[in-house]
MARLUMLO-407214 format. One line per field, with one value per residue (C-alpha): residue in one letter; x negated, y, z. Coordinates in Angstrom, 2 decimals. Each point is the difference from the previous one (the first is absolute). Layout:
! MARLUMLO-407214
res: (a/...) .
xx: (X/...) .
yy: (Y/...) .
zz: (Z/...) .
END
This chain:
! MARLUMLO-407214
res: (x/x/x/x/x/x/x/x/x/x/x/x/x/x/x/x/x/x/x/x/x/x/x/x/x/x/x/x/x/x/x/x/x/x/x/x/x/x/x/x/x/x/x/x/x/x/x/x/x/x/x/x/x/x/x/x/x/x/x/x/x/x/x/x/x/x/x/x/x/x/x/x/x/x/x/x/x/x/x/x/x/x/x/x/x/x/x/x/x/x/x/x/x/x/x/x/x/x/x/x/x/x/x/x/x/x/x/x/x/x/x/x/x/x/x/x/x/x/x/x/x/x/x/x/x/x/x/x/x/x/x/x/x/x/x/x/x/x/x/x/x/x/x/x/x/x/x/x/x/x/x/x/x/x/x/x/x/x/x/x/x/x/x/x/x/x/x/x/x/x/x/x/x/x/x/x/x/x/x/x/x/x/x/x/x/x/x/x/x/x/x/x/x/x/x/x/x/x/x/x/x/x/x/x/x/x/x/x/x/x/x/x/x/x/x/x/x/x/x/x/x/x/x/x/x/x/x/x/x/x/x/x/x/x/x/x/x/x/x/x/x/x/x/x/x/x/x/x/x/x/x/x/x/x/x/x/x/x/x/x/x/x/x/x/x/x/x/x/x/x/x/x/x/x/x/x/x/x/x/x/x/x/x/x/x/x/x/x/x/x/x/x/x/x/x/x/x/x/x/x/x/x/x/x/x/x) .
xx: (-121.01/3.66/2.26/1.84/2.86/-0.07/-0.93/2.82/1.68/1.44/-2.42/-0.81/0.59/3.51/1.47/3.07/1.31/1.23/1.67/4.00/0.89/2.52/-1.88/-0.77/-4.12/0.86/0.42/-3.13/-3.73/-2.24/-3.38/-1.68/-3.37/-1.11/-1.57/0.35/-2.67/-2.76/-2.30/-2.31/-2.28/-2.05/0.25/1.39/2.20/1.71/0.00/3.33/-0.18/-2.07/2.09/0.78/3.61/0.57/-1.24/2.11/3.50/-1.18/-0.70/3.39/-0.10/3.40/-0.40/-2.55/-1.09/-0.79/-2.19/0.39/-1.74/1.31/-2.92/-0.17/3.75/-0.71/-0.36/-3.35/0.23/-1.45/-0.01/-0.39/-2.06/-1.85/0.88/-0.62/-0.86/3.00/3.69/3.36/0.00/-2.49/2.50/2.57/-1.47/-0.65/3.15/1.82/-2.22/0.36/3.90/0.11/-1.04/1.79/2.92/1.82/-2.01/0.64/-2.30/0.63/-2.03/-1.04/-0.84/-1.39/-1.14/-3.12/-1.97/0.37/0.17/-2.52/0.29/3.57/2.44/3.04/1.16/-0.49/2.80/-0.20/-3.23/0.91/2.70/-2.39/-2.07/3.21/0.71/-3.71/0.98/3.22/0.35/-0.31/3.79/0.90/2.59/0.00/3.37/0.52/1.37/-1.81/0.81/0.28/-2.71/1.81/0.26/-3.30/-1.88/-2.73/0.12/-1.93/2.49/-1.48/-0.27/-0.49/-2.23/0.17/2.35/2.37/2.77/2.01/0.66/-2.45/-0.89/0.60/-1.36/-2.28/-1.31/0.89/-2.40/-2.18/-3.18/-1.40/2.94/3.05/3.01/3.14/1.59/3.47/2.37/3.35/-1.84/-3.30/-1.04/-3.64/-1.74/-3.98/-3.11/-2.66/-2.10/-3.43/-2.36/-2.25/-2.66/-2.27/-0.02/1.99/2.81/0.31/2.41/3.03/-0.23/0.55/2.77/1.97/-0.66/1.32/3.06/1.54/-0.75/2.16/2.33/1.11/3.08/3.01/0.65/3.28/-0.89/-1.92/-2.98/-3.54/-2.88/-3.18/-2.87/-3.78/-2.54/-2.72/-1.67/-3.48/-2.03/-3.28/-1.06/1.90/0.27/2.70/-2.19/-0.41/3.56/1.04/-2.72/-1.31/-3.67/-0.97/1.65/3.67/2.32/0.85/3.15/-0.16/-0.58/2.70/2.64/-0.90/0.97/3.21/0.68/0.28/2.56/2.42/2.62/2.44/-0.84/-2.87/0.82/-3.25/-3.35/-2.94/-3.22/-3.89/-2.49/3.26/-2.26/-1.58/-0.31/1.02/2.86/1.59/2.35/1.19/1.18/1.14/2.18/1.43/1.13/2.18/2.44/0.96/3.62/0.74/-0.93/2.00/1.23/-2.69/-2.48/-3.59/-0.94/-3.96/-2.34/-3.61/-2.36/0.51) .
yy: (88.13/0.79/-2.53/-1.66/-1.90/-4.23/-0.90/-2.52/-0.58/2.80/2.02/4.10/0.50/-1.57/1.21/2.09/-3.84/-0.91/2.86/0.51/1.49/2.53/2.12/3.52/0.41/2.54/-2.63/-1.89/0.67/0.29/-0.09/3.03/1.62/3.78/1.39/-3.42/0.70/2.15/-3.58/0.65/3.09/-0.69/3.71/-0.89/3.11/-1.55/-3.41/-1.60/-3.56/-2.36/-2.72/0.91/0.21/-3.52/-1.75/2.59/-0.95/-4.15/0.52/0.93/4.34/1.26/3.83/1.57/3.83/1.00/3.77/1.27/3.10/1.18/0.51/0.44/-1.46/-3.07/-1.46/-0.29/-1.42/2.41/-0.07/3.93/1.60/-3.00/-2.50/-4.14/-0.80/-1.07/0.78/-0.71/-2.48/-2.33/0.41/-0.70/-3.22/-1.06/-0.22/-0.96/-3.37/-0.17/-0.12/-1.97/-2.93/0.62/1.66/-1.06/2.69/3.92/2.78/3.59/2.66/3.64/1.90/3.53/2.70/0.23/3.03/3.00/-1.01/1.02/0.23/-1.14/0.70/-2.08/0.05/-2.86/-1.47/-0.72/-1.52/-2.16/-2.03/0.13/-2.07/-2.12/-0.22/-1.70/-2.52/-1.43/-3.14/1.66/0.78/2.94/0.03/4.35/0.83/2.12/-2.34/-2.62/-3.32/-3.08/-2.64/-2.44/3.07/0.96/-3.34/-0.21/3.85/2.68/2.96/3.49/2.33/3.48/2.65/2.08/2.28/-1.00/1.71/-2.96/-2.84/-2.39/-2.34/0.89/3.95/0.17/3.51/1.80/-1.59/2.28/-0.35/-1.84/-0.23/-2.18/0.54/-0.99/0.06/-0.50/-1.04/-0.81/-3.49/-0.16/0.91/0.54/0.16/0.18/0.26/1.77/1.12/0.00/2.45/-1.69/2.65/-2.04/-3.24/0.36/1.60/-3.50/0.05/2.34/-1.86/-3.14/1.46/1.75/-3.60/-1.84/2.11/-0.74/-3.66/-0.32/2.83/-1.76/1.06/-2.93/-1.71/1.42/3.20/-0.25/1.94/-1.74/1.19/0.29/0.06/1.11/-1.87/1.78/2.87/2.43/2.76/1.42/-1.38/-3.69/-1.13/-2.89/-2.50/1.38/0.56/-3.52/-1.84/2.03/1.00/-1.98/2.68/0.83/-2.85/-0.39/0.54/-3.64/-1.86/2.04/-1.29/-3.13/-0.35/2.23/-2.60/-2.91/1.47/1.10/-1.93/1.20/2.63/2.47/2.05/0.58/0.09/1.18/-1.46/1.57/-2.94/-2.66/-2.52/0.05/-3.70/-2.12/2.67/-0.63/2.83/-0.51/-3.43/1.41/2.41/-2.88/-1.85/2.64/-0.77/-3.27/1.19/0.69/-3.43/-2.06/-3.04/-2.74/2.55/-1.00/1.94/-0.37/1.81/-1.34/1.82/0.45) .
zz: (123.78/-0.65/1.44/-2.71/-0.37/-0.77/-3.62/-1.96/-3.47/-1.45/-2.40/1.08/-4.02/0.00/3.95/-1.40/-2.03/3.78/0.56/-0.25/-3.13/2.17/1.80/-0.52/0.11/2.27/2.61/-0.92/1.25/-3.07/0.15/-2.04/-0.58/0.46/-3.21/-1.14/-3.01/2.30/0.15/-3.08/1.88/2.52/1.99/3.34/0.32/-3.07/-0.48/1.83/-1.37/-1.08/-1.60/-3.99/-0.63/-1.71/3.64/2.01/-1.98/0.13/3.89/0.84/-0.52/-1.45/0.46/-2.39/0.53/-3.26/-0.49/-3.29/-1.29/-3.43/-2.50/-3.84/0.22/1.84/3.60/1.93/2.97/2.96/3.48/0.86/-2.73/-0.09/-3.41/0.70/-3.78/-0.42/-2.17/0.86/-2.63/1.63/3.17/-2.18/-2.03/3.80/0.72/-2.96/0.20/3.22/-0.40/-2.99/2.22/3.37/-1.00/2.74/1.69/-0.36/0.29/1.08/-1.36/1.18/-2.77/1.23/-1.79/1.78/-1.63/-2.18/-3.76/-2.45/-4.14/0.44/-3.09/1.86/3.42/2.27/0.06/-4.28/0.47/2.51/-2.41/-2.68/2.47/0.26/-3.08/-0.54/2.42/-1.46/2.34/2.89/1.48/2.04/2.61/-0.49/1.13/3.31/2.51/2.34/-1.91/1.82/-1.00/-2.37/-2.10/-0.49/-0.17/-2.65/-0.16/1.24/2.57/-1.01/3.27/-1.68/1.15/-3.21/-1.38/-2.87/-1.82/-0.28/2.97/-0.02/3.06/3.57/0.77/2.43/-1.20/2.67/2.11/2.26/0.83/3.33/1.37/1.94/-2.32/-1.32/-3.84/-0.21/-3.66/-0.48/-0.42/1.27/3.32/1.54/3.14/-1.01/2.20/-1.80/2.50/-2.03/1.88/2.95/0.28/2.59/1.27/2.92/-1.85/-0.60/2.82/-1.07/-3.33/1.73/1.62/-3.00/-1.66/3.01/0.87/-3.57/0.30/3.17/-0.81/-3.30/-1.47/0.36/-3.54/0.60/-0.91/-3.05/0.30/-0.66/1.98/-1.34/2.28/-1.46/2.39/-1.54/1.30/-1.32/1.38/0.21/3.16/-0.49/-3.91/-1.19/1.37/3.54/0.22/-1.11/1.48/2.92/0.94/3.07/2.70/-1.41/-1.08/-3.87/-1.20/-1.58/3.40/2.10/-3.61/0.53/3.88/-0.82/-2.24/2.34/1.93/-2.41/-1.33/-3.35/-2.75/0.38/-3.19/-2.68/1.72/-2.09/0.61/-0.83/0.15/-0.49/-0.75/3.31/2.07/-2.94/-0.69/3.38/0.62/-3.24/1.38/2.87/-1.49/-2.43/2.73/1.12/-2.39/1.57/0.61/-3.27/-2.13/-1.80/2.05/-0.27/-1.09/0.96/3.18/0.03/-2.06/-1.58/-2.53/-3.76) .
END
């Protein structure tokens, strides 16, 4: 059982409405989920989730990793070369309700372009705003720099792992693969954890480690850079659910987050979750209490259920 921290008032689907308008989400510690869509399979070496997306945003998640593959000049959402049964519009309907009745909350969004395209006759980035443009109400915050959260309320911050001619959302595209690494903009600076390959269960161990040295290595808020750490993990020999949850002899990645958690105190950047629904979604709470330092004076401190 993960420990977990005391139940109160404040609802997981409303969190952000106590925080301070001012600050940068940079300097807050968001709660996100890894391949946020891979829960409708059941093959272990694929599935990462098993809450739907509607339950992950009402539970408190706020970073969405979105895997688009580009077919017949629309978006099917993959994880690998695998497809979920499910379209970027569904993710986006999701979220425009969602939004429409919390928008005091925000959510950020990584879009990747996840496989090759097939029976295309427009590039990727033109089908992605005619998916937009289906989706009227939902708002985009899709300029360059890291916004500061009264900005972006009721609106969904587009991360971009695709190319585009023109700007659009904060680039992320030069992103390598399974790897420790910073981005750096004029406006929008990057320290990620993506660390993804655990090829047997005690490899479990250097992931934990990679994981753990950005969590207390954080960048200062001074400086503007927003670390994003991937707890999740695959392989061969120890699948998403093996790293997250163990098997018996090596420790889960999920367990050694939780006791991390405990002892830190201020911002611990974006931390992506597989299984985030595990214990009653308890890391999810755990991470939401981080942000203690930066609510709004009088702002409920205590968390309870939606």
């Amino acid at each position: 059982m993960i420990p977990s921290r005391p139940e109160a008032s404040t609802p997981l689907a409303d969190w952000m409405s106590a925080l301070d308008d001012a600050w940068p989400l940079a300097t807050l510690t968001l709660p996100g989920s890894h391949d946020t869509c891979a829960y409708t399979v059941d093959d272990p070496l694929v599935r990462t989730q098993r809450a739907p997306l509607d339950a992950q945003l009402a539970h408190g998640v706020r970073l969405l990793d979105i895997r688009c593959r580009h077919r017949c000049d629309t978006f099917d959402i993959h994880h690998g070369g695998i497809a979920l049964g499910m379209s970027f519009d569904d993710v986006l309907a999701d979220c425009t309700r969602f939004l429409d009745a919390h928008p005091r909350e925000c959510i950020v969004m990584s879009v990747k372009d996840e496989w090759p395209a097939h029976a295309c006759t427009r590039g990727f980035e033109a089908t992605f705003d005619a998916h937009c443009a289906r989706h009227p109400r939902l708002r985009w915050h899709a300029g360059g720099a890291l916004p500061a959260l009264g900005a972006v309320r009721g609106a969904v911050v587009l991360l971009r792992r695709f190319r585009s001619r023109r700007p659009l959302g904060i680039d992320l595209t030069a992103w390598p693969d399974n790897a420790t690494f910073t981005i750096d903009h004029p406006d929008a600076a990057f320290v990620i954890q993506d660390e993804y390959r655990v090829p047997v269960a005690g490899s479990i161990n250097y992931k934990w480690r990679v994981i753990d040295a950005l969590l207390t290595g954080m960048p200062s808020p001074e400086s503007g850079r927003w670390a994003i750490n991937f707890c999740s993990g695959t392989g061969m020999g120890a699948n998403p659910s093996v790293v997250a949850r163990g098997d018996g002899r090596v420790q889960g990645i999920q367990a050694r987050l939780a006791e991390r958690l405990r002892e830190l105190r201020g911002p611990c950047g974006a931390v992506l979750l597989d299984f985030c629904d595990d214990d009653d979604w308890a890391l999810v709470r755990a991470l939401v209490e981080c942000n203690e330092h930066v609510r709004e004076p009088g702002g409920s401190r205590r968390l309870s259920g939606y």
